[in-house]
N, CA, C and O of each residue as an XYZ file, in Angstrom:
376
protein
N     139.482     42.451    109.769
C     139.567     41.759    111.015
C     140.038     42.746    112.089
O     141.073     43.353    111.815
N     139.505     42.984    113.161
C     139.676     43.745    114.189
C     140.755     42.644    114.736
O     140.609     41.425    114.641
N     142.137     43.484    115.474
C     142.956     42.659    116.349
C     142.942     43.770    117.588
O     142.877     44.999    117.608
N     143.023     42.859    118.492
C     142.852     43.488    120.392
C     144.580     43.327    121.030
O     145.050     42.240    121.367
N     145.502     44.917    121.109
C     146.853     44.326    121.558
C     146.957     43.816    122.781
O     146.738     44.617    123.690
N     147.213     42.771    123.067
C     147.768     42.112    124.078
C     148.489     42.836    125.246
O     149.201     43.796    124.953
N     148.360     42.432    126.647
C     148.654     43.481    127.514
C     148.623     44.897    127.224
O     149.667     45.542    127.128
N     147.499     45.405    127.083
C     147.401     46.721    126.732
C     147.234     47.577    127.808
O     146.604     46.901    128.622
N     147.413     48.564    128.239
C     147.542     49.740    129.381
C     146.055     50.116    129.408
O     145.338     49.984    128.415
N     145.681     50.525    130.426
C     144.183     51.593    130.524
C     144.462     52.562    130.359
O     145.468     52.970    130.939
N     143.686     53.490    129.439
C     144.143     54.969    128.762
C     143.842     55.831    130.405
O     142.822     55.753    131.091
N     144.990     56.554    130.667
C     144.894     57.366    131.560
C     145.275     59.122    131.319
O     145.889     59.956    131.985
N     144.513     59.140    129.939
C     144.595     60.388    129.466
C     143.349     61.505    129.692
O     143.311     62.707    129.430
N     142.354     60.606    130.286
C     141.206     60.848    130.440
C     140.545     61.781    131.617
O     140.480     61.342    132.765
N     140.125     62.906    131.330
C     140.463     63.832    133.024
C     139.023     63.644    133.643
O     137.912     63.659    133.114
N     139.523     63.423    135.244
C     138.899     62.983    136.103
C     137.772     63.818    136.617
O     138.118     64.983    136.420
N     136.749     63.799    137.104
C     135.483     64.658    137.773
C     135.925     65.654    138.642
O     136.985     65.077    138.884
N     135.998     66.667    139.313
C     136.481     67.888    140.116
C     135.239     67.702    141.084
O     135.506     67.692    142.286
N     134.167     67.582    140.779
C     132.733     68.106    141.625
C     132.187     66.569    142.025
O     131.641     65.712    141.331
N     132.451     66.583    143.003
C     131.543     65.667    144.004
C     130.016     65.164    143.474
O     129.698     65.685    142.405
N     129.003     64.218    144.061
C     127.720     64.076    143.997
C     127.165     64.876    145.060
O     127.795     64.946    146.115
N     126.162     65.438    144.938
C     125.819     66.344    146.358
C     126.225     67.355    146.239
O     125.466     68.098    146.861
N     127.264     68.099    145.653
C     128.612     69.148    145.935
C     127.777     70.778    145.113
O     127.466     70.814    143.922
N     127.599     71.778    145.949
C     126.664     72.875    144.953
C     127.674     73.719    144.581
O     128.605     74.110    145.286
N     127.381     74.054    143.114
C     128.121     74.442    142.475
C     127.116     75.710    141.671
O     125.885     75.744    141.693
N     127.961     76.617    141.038
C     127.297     77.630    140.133
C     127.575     77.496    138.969
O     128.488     76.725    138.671
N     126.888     78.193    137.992
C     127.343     78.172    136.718
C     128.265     79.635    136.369
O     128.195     80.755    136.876
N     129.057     79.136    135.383
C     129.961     80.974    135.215
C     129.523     81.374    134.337
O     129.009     80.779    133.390
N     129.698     82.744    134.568
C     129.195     83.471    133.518
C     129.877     83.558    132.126
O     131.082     83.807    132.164
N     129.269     83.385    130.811
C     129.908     83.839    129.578
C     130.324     84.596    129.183
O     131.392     84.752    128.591
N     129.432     85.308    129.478
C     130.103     86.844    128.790
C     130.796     87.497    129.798
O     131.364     88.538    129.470
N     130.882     87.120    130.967
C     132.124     87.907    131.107
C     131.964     88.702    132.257
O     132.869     88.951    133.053
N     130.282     89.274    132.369
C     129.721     90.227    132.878
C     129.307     89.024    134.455
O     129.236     87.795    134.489
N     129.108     90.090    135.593
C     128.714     89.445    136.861
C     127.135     88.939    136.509
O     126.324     89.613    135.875
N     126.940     87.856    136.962
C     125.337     87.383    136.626
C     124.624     88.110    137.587
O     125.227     88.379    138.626
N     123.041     88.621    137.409
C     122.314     89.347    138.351
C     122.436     88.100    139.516
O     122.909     88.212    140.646
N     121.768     86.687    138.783
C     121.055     85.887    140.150
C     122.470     85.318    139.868
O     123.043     85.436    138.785
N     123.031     84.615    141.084
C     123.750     83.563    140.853
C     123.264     82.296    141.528
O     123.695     81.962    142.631
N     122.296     81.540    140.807
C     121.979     80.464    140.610
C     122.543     79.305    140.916
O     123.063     78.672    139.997
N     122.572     78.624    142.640
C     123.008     77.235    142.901
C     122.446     76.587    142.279
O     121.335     76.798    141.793
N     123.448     75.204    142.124
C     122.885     73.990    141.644
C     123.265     72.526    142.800
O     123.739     72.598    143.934
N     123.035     71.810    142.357
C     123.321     70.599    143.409
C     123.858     69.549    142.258
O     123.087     69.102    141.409
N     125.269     69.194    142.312
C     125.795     68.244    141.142
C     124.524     66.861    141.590
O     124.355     66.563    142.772
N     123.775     66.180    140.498
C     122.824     64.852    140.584
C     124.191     63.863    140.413
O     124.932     63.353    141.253
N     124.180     63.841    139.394
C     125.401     62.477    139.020
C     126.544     63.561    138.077
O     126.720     64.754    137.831
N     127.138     62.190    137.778
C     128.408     61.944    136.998
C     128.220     61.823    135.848
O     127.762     60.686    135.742
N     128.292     62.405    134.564
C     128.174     61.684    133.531
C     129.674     61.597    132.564
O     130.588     62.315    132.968
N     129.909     60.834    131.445
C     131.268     60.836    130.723
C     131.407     61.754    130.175
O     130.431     62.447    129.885
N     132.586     62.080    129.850
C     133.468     63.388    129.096
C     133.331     63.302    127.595
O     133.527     62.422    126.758
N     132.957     64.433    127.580
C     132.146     64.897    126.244
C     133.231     66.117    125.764
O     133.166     67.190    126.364
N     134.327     65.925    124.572
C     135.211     66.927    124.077
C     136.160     67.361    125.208
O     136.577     68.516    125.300
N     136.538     66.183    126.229
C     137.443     66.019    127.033
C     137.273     66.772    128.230
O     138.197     66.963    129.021
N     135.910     67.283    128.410
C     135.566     67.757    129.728
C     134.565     66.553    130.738
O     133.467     66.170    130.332
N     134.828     66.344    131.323
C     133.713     65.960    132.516
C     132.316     66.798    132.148
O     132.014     67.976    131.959
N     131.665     65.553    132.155
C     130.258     66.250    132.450
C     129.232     65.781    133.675
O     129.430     64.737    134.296
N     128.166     66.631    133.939
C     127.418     66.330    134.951
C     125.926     66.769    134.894
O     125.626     67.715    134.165
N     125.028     66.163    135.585
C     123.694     66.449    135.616
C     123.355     67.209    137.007
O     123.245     66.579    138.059
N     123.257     68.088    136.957
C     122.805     69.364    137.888
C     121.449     69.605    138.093
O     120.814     69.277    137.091
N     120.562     70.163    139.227
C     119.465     70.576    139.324
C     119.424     71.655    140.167
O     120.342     71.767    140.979
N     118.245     72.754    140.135
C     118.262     73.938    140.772
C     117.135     74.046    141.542
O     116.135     74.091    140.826
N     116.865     74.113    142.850
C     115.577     73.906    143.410
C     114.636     75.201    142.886
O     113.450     75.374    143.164
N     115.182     75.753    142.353
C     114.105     77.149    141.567
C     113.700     76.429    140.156
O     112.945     77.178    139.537
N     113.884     75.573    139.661
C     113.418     74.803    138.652
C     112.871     73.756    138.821
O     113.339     73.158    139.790
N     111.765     73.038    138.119
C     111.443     71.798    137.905
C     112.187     70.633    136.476
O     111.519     69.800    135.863
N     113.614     70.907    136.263
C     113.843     69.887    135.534
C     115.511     69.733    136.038
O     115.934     70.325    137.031
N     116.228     68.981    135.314
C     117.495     68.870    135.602
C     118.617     69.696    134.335
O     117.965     70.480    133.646
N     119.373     69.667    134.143
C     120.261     69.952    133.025
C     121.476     68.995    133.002
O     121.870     68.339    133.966
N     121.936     69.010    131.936
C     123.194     68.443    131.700
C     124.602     69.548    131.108
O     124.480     70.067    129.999
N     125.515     69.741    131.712
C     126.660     70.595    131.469
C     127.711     69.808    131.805
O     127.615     68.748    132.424
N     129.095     70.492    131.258
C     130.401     70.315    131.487
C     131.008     70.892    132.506
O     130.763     72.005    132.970
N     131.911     70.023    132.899
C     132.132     70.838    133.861
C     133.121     72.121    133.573
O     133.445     72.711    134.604
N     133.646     72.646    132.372
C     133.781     73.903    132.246
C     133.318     75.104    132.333
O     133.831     76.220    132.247
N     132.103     74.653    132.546
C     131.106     75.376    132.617
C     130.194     75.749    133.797
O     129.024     76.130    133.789
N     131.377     75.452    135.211
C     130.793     75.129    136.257
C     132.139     75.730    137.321
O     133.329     75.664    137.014
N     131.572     76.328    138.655
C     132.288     76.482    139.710
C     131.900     76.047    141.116
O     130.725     75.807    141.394
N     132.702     75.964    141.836
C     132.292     75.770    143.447
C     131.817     76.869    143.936
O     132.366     77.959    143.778
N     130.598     76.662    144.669
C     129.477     77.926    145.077
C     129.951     78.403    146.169
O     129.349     79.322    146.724
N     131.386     77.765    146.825
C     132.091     78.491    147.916
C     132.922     79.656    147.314
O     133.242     80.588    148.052
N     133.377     79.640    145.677
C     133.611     80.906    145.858
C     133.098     82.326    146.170
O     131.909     82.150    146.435
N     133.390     83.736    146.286
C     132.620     84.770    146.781
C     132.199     85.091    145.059
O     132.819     84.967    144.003
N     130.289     85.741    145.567
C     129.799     86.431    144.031
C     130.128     87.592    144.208
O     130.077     88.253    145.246
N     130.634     88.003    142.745
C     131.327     89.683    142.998
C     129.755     90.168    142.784
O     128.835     89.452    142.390
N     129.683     91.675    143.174
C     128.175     91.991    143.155
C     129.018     93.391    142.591
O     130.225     93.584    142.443
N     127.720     94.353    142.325
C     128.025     95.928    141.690
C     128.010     96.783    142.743
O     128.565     97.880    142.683
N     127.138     96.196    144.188
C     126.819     96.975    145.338
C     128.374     96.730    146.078
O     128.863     95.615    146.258
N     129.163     98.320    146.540
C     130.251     98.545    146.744
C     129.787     98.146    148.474
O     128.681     98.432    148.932
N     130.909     97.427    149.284
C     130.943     97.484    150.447
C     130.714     98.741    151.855
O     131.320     99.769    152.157
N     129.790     98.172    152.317
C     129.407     99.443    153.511
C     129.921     99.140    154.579
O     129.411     98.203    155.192
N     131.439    100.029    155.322
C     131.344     99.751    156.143
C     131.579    100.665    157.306
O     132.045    101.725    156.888
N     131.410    100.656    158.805
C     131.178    101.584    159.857
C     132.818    102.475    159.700
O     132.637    103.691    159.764
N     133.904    102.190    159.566
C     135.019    102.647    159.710
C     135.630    103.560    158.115
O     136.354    103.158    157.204
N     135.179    104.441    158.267
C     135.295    105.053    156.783
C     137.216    105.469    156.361
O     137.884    106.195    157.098
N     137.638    104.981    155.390
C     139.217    105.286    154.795
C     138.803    106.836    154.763
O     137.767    107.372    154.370
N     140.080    107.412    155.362
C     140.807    108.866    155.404
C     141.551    108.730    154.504
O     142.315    109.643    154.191
């Protein structure tokens, strides 16, 4: 017999979405290394937490399909991409 406890709490152990609908985001790199392309995405929806991450359905206008990821696996495309090409600029360090 299943019993249901009485006044029971809503589990609020459960971690909440970071990334907006609309909100473009990148993917990070694994290994470690700077990615050549760094590849926007546009968060589609929301989906539930899968091994206690948030997940989401993303699309890339350089593709024709969508994906599904965690959001561990994901950053805000406002941060800066580090690149290998060293900065040029008119005022040279002495």
């Amino acid at each position: 017999m299943i019993r249901f406890q009485q006044n029971a709490r809503p589990r609020t152990d459960t971690p909440s979405h970071q990334f907006a609908i609309g909100q473009t985001v990148r993917m990070k790199s694994r290994t470690g290394l700077v990615q050549k392309t760094a590849e926007l995405f546009q968060i589609k929806s929301r989906l539930p937490v899968k091994d206690g991450s948030p997940q989401y359905r993303i699309r890339s206008e350089q593709e024709t399909h969508e994906r599904v990821t965690t959001e561990d696996n994901l950053e805000p495309a406002d941060n800066p991409v580090v690149t290998d090409n060293p900065v040029v600029t008119d005022n040279p360090v002495v």
